[in-house]
N, C-alpha and C positions, 0 to 999 in steps of 0.2 A: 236795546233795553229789554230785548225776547217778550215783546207784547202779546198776550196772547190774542190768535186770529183764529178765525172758524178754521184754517187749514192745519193749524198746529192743534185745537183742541180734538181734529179726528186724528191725528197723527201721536197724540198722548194716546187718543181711547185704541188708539190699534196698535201701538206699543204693548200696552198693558196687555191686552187681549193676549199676544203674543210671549209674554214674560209669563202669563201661567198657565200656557199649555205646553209649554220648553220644556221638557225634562232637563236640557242641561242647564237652564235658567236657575242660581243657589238663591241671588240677592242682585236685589235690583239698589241702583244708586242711579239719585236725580238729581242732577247739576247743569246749572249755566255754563257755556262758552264766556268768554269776556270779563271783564272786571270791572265793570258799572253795575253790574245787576244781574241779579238771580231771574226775577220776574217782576216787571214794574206793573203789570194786574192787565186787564183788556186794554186792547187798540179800540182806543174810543171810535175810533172813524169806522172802522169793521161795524159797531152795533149797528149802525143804518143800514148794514143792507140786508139784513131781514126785513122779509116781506109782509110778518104780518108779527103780534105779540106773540098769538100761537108758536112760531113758525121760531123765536127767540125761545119760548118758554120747552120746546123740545128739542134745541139745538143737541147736539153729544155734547155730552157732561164729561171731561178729562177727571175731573174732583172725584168724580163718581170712582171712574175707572183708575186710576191711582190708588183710592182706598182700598176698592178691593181686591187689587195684587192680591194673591194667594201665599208670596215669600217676604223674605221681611225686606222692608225698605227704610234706603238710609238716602237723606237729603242734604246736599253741600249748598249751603247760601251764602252767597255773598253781593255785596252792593246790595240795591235797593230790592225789598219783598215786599211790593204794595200791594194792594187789592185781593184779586183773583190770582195774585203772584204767592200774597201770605198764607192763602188758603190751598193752592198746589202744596205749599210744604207742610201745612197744618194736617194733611194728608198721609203724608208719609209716619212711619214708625217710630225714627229715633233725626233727631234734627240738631246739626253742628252750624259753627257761622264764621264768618271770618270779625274782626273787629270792628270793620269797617261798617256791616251791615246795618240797614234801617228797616222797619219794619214799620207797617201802619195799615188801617182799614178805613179808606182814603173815601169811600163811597158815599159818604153822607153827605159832602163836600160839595158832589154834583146831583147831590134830587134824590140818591138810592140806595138801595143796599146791597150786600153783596148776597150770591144766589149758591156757591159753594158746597155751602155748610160754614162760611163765618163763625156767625153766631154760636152756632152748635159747635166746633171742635174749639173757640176759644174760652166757651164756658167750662169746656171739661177740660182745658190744657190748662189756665190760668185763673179761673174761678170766676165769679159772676160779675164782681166788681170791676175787676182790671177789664174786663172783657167790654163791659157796658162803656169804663172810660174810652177802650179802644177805641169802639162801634161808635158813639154818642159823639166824640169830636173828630175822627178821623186823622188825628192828630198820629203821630209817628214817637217811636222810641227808639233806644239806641240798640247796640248789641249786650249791652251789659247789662241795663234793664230787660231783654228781652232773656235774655240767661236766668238772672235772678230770680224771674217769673214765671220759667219753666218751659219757653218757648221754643229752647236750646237746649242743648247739653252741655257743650264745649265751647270755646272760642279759641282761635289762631290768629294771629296775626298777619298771616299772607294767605294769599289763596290755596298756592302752593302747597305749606303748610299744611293744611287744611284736606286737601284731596289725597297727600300722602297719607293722613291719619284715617280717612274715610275708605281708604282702600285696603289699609292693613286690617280696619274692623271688618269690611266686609270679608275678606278672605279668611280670619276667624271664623266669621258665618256660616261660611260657607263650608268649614269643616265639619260640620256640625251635622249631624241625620236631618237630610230635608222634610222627612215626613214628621218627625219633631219639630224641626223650628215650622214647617208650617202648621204645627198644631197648637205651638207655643201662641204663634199668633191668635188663632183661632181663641185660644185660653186668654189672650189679653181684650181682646174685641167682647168675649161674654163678661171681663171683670167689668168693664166698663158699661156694656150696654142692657146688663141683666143684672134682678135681685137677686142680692147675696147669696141665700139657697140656692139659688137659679145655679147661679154663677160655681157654686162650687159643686155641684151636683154633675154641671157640665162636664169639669174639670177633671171629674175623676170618672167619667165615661171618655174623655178623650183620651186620658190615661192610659185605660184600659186598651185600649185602642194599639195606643202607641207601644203598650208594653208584647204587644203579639206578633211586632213583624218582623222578619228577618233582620232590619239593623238594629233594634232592638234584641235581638239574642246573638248579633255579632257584637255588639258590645259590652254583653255579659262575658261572653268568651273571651274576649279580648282584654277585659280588666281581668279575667280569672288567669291568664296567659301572660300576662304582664307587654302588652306588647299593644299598638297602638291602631286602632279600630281602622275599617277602610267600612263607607257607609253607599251605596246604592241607591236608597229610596225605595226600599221593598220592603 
């Protein structure tokens, strides 16, 4: 059910670490083994052997380090995304599912909340209501409601399915100038987490940015050439 365990959440944060100092690193994609579950949230048994709250309250934060990949990330869920499971993928960029998939914020259930960022990526993914219904019963939705509500983008009907279409988007991605899309990022992370001025003021300093670098002027060459860009990240 890929529960997450203190071994797996330093082996998220040292993945990550590793995907953006890669130069050949374009796009990262996060997916389960298996066809029960994406992530069914912590291994309850794992919380007891922290030694103290402290010692809990500063474990490595995978949630952390998953946001902040530096490249865009794309998440394949299937089967159950409970907990700490739903908040791995609330993480990521752009979020597909299979049919099957359940989703829920099961934490209230047993005494608590979730420590992710919950709360905060499903108020900005789904709005404040859907989100409090989330959080407030812990109750689970389907794939279809979790679509509708913006949770997802796509639904597949096999898993299969599903990792072919996630692979083909990322290789589109990944043709793409990496110092663009990772600045495109960068440009979606301020819509979201800065005022409007802020936000667009950024945007056209990133711009600027993005328009001075060498794949930025082999791309002007290359549409003016009629011929098709080859991108470095310079």
């Amino acid at each position: 059910m890929n529960a997450i365990t203190p071994s797996m959440s330093l082996t998220l944060t040292q993945l990550a670490a590793f995907c953006n100092t890669c130069h050949d690193v374009r796009v990262v994609i996060l997916k389960a083994n298996g066809p029960k579950a994406f992530c069914c949230g912590s291994d309850i048994k794992a919380l007891d052997t922290y030694q103290s709250p402290w010692a809990h309250r500063m474990k490595h934060d995978h949630c952390d380090a998953i946001a902040e990949i530096n490249k865009p990330t794309l998440c394949a869920i299937n089967g159950y995304a409970l907990g700490g499971g739903l908040e791995l993928s609330l993480c990521c960029d752009i979020r597909v599912s299979t049919r099957n998939a359940l989703f829920s914020a099961p934490e209230i259930k047993l005494g608590w909340v979730g420590g992710g960022g919950m709360a905060v990526y499903l108020n900005k993914t789904i709005g404040a209501s859907r989100a409090a219904r989330m959080l407030y019963t812990g109750d689970p939705i389907d794939a279809d409601t979790a679509c509708a509500w913006g949770i997802v983008d796509e639904l597949f009907a096999t898993q299969e399915e599903m990792l072919l279409a996630v692979k083909t988007l990322a290789t589109t991605i990944s043709t793409r100038p990496p110092i663009a899309a990772q600045t495109a990022k960068l440009n979606m992370r301020a819509a979201v987490n800065m005022p409007l001025d802020q936000a667009v003021r950024h945007e056209r300093d990133l711009r600027t940015i993005c328009f001075y670098t060498d794949d930025a002027r082999g791309g002007k060459a290359a549409f003016k050439e009629k011929r098709d860009p080859y991108f470095l990240g310079e």
